[in-house]
C-alpha positions as CSV (number, residue, x, y, z in Angstrom):
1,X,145.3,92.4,145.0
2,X,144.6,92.7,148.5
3,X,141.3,93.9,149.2
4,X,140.2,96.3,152.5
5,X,137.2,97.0,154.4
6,X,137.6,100.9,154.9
7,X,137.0,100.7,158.6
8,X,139.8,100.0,161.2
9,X,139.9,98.1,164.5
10,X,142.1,97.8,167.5
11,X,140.3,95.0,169.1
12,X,141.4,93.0,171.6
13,X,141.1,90.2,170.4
14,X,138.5,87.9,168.7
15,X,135.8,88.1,170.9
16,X,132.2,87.4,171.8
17,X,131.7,91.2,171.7
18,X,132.8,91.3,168.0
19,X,135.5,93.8,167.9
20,X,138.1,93.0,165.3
21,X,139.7,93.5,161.9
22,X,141.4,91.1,158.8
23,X,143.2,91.6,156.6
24,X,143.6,89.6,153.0
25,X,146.3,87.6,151.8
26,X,147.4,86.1,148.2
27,X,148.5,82.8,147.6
28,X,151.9,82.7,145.4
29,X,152.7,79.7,143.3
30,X,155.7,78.8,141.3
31,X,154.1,78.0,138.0
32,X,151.2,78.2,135.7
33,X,149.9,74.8,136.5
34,X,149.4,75.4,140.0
35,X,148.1,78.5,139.7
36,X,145.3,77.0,137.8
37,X,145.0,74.1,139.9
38,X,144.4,76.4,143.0
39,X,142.6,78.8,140.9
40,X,139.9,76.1,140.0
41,X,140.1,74.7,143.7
42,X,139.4,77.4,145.4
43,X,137.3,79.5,142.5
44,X,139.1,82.7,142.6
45,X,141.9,84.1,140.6
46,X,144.8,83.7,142.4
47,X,148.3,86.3,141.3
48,X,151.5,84.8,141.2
49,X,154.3,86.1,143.7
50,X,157.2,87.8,142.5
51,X,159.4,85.2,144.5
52,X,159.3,81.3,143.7
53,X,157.9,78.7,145.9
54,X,157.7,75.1,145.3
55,X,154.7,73.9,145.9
56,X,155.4,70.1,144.6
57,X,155.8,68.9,148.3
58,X,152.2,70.7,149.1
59,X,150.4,68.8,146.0
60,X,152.4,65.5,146.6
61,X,150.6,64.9,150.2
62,X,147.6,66.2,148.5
63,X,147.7,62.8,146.1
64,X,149.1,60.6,148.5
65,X,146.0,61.7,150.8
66,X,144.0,60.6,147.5
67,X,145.7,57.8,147.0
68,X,145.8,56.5,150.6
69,X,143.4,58.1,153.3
70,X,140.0,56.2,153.8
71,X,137.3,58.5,152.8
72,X,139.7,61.0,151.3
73,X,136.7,61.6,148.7
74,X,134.4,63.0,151.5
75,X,136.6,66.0,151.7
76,X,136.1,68.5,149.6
77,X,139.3,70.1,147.6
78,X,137.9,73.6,149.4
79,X,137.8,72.3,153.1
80,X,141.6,71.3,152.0
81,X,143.0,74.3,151.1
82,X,141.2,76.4,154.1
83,X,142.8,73.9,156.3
84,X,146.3,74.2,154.9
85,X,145.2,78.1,154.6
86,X,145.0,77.8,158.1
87,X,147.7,75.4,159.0
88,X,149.9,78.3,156.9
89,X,148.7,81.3,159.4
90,X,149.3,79.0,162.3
91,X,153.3,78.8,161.5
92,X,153.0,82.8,162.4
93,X,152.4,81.5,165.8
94,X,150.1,84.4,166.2
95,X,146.8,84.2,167.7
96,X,145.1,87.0,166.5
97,X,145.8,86.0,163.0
98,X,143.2,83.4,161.2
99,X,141.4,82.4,158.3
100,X,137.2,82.5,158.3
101,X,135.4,79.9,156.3
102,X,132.4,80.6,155.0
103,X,130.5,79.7,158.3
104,X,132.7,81.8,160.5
105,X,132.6,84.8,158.0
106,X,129.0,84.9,158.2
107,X,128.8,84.4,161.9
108,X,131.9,87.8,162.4
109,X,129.1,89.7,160.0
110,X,126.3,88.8,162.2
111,X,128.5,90.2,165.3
112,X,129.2,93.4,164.1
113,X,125.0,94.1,164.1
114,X,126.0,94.7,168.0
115,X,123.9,91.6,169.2
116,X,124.3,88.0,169.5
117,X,123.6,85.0,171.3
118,X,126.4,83.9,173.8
119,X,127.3,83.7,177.2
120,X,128.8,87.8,176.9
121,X,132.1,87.6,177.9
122,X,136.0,88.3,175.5
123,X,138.7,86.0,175.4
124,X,142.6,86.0,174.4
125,X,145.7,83.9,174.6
126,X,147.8,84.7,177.6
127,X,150.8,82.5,177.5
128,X,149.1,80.4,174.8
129,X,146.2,79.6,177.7
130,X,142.4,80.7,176.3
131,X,142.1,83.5,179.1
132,X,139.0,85.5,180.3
133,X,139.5,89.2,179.0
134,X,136.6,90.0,180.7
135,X,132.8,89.7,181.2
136,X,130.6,91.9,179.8
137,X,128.2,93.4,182.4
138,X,124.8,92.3,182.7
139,X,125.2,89.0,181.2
140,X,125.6,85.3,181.9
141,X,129.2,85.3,182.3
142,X,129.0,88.1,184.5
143,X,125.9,86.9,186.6
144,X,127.8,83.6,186.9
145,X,131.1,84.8,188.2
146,X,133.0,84.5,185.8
147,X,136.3,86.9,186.0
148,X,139.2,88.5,184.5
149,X,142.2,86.1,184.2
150,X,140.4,83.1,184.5
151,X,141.9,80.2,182.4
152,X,139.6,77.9,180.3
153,X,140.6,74.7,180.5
154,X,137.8,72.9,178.9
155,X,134.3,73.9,177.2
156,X,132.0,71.4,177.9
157,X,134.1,68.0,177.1
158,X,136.3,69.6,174.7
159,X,139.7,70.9,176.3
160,X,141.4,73.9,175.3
161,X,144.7,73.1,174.9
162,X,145.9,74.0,171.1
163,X,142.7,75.7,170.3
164,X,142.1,78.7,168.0
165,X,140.3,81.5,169.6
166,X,137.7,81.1,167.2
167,X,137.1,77.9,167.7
168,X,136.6,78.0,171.5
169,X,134.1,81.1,170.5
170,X,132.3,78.6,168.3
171,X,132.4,76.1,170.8
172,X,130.9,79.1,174.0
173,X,128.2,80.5,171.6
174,X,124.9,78.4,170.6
175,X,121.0,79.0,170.6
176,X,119.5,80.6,173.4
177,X,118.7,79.1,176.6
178,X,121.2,76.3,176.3
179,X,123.9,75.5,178.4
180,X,127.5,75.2,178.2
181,X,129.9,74.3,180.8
182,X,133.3,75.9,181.1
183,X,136.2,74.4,183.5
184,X,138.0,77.0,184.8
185,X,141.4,77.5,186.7
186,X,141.7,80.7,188.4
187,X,144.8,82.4,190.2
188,X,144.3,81.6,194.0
189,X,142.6,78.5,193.7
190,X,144.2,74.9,193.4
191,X,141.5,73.3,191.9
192,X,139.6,74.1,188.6
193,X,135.9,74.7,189.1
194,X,133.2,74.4,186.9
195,X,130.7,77.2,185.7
196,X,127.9,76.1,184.1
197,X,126.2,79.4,181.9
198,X,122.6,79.4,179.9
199,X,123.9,81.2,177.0
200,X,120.9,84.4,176.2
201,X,120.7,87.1,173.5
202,X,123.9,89.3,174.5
203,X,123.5,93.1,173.9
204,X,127.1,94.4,174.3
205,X,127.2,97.8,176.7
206,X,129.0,100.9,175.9
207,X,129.0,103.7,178.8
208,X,126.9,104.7,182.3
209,X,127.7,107.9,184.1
210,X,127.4,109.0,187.8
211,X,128.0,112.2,189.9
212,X,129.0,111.0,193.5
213,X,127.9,112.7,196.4
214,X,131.6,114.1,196.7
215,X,131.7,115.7,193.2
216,X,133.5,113.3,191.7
217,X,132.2,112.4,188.1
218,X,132.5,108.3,186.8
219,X,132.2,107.6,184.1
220,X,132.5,104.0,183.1
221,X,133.4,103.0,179.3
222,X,132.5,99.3,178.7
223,X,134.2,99.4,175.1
224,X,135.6,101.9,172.2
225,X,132.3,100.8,169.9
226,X,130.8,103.1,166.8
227,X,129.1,105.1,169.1
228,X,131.3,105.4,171.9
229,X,132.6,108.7,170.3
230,X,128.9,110.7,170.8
231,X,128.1,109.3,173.7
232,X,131.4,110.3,175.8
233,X,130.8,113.9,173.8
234,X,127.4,113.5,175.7
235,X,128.9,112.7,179.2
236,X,132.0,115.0,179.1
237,X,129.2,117.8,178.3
238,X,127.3,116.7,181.6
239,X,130.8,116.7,183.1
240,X,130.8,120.3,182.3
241,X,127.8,121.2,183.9
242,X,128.3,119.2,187.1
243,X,130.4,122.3,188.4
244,X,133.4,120.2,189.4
245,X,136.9,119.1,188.2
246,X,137.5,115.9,189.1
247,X,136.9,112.9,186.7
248,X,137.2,109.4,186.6
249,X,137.3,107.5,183.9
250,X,136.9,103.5,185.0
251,X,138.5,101.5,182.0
252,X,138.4,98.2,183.3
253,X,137.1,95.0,182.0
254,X,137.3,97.3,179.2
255,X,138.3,94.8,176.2
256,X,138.9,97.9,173.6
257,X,137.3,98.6,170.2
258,X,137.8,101.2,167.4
259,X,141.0,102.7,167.1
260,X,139.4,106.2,165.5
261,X,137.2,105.9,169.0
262,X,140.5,105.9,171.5
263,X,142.0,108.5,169.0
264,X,138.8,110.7,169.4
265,X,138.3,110.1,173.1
266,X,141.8,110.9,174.0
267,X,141.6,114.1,171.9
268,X,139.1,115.6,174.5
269,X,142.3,116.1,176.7
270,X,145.3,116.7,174.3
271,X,146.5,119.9,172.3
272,X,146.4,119.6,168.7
273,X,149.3,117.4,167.2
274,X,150.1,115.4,170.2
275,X,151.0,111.5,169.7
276,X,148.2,109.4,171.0
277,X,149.6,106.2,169.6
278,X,152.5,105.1,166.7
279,X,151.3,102.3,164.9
280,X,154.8,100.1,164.2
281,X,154.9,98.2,161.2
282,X,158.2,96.6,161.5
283,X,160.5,96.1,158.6
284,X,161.8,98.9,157.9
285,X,158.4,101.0,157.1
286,X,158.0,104.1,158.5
287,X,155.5,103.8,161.4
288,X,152.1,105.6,161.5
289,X,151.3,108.4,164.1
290,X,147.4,108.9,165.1
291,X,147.7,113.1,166.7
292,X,145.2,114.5,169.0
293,X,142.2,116.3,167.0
294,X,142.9,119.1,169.8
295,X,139.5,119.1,171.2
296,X,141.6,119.7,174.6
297,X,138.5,121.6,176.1
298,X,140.1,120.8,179.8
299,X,142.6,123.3,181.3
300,X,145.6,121.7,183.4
301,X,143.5,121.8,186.7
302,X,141.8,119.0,185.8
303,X,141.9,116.3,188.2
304,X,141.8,113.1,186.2
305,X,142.4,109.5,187.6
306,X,141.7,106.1,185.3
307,X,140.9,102.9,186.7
308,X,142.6,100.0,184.6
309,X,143.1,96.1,185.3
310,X,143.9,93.5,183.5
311,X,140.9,93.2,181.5
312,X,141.9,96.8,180.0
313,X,142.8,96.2,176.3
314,X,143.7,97.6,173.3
315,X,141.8,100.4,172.4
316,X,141.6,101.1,176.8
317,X,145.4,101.1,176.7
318,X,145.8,103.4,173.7
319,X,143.9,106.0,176.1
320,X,145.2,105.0,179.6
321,X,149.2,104.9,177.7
322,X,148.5,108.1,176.3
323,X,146.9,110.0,179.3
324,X,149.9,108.6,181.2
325,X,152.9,109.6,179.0
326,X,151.3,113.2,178.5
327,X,150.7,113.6,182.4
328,X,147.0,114.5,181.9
329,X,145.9,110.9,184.8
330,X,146.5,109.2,186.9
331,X,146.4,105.5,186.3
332,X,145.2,103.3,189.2
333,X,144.5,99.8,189.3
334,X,146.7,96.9,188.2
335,X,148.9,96.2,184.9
336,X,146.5,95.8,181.9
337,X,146.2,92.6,179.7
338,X,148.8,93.7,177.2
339,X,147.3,93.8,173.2
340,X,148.8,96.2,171.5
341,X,148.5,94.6,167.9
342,X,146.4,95.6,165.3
343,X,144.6,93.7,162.5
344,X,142.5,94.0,159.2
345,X,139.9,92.3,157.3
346,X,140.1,91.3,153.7
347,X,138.1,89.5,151.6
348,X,139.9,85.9,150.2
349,X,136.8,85.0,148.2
350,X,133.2,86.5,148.1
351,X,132.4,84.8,151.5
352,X,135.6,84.1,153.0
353,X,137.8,86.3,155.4
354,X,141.6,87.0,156.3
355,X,142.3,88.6,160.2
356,X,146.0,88.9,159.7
357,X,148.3,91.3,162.1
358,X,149.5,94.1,160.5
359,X,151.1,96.7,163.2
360,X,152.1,96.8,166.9
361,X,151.1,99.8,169.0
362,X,153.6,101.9,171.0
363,X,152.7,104.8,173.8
364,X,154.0,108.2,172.6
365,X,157.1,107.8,175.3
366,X,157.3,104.6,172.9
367,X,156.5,101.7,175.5
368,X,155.1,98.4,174.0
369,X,151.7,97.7,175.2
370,X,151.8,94.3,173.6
371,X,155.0,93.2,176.0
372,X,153.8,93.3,179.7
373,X,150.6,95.6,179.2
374,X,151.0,99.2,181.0
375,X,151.8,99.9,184.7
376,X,149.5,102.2,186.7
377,X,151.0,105.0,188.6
378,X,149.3,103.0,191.6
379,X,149.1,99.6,191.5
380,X,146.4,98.5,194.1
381,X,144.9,94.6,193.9
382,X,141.1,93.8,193.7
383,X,141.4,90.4,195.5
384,X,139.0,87.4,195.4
385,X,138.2,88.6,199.5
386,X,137.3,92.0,198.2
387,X,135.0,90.5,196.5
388,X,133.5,88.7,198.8
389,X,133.3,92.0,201.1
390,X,131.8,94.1,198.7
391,X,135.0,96.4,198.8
392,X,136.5,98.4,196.2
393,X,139.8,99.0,197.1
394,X,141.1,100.6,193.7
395,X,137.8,102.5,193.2
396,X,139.1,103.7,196.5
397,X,142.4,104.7,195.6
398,X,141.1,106.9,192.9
399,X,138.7,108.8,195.1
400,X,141.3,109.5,197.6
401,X,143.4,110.6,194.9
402,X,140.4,112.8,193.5
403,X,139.6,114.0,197.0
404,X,143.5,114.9,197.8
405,X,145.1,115.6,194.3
406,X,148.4,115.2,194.7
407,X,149.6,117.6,191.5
């Protein structure tokens, strides 16, 4: 039977920050033969499905790669089923969803401790191109330059091109105070450049607060981690002491995190019972709805604005989507990455793990976030000559919203 860790995350996506859930899988096999035969392979009990599959093709190649392959005996009958495990999860053409041997499930379980050595920056697949999600601030990738959208096209000599997420993670991470080299095209330029990064201790950032000298209180939310929840309690209560009603919340580069977080944060501004996000299994199965607890301590004269670009995923669109449908922001910036799936973790054996797609996320007006991402009320570029000029032009937008409400 499947087996499921209690907790549940809307990452986006496999990610040097660690944010992300698997779930488990059974093998089915057509007779008792094979089941023993995988049973003693992969030293686990393995159920038989209710449908028949033939298998014969699967152990055919398996002798003929005994029979024929030089050094066939240097592979061990475990490494071959986790390959063909994955080679299986790969016909999903699915990116999110892979298999974690035993040295990648202990490397996820070393993540989730909130530290680890890397260069501190989330990736995806964006057209089937490893992409920059975004850098984490305060680290390498962030020191180096390194931005939303950028393409990696090769890490160190390896190229990208067909692979996983988690092996390009494997590849970026390392011990502290080496160096890795990424090759990277970004939008703009017609040549790829090269970034070379001194990977360091990464500590991943949650949330920083700031009342401008115009009233307006920021605060920015660097991901939807454990304790995300109490500490944007903390600053909604300093919020509420600052003597003013206008708020912006800056999602972006914001890669996502707990789904209970978004659910929690977005209650803050919701009545009771309002959709906040329907979880879509497909097939037939009646979706999930995640409601507003109804903290709702804001009246309607709230003047609300939420910055968003396109390294605002996942848990950050299950927020922006929701304050957007319900009219209680304004969303300003540019169209967000687009990761509206959510997956679980399972235990296959004792030290092996399943991340498999489970659900899709709609908005409560029931738009896709996995299609094209969400458009902001105001779409306003942050251009590589902004940049260069210090300027903020959607940070701008919002306080010329906040300063002139338009509602």
């Amino acid at each position: 039977m499947k087996e499921f860790l209690k907790a549940r995350y809307v990452s986006a996506l496999i990610v040097f920050t660690v944010m992300f859930f698997v779930l488990g899988v059974y093998v089915g096999l057509n007779n008792s033969a094979e089941i023993s035969r995988a049973a003693a392979v992969l030293g686990t009990g393995v159920e038989e499905n209710e449908k028949n599959v033939d298998l014969s093709n699967f152990w055919k190649v398996w002798d003929i790669i005994d029979e024929k392959y030089p050094g066939a005996d240097k592979v061990s009958s475990q490494d071959r089923i986790f390959g063909a495990i994955s080679g299986l999860l790969e016909s999903l053409n699915d990116p999110y969803t892979v298999f974690f041997n035993q040295e990648e499930t202990k490397s996820f379980e070393e993540d989730i401790s909130g530290t680890f050595i890397g260069i501190g920056m989330e990736v995806g697949m964006k057209d089937k191109i490893l992409t920059v999600i975004a850098p984490l601030k305060d680290t390498p990738a962030y020191r180096a330059g390194i931005k939303s959208g950028d393409r990696i096209l090769k890490i160190d000599e390896t190229t990208t091109a067909g692979l996983s997420i988690e092996k390009a993670v494997k590849l970026i991470r390392g011990e502290k105070s080496t160096e890795v080299t990424l090759t990277l095209s970004r939008e703009g330029e017609k040549e790829p450049r090269e970034i070379k990064i001194i990977r360091d201790v990464i500590n991943i950032p949650t949330l920083e607060i700031e009342l401008r000298a115009d009233k307006i209180f920021v605060i920015k939310l660097y991901s939807f981690s454990a304790n995300s929840i109490g500490l944007f309690r903390n600053a909604l209560k300093k919020f509420s002491t600052a003597k003013t009603d206008k708020l912006l919340l800056d999602l972006r580069g914001n890669p996502g995190g707990y789904l209970g977080a978004a659910v929690d944060i977005t209650s803050w501004f919701l009545p009771a019972g309002r959709v906040v996000v329907t979880e879509d299994y497909g097939d037939g199965e009646k979706p999930t709805i995640f409601r507003s607890k109804g903290y709702n301590i804001f009246n309607d004269k709230l003047k609300f604005v939420i910055l968003m670009d396109s390294g605002s995923a996942s848990a950050s669109e299950i927020v922006a989507g929701a304050m957007q449908d319900h009219k209680r922001a304004i969303l300003v910036g540019d169209t967000s990455y687009g990761k509206g799936s959510v997956q679980e973790l399972v235990k296959v054996t004792s030290d092996t793990r399943l991340k498999i797609t489970v659900a899709k996320w709609f908005t409560p007006n029931g738009i896709s976030i996995s299609e094209k991402g969400l458009t902001p009320d105001y779409k306003v570029e942050y251009t590589k000559e902004d940049a260069e000029k210090k300027k903020d032009p959607q940070m701008e937008k919002a306080v010329e919203l906040l300063n002139n409400w338009p509602r």
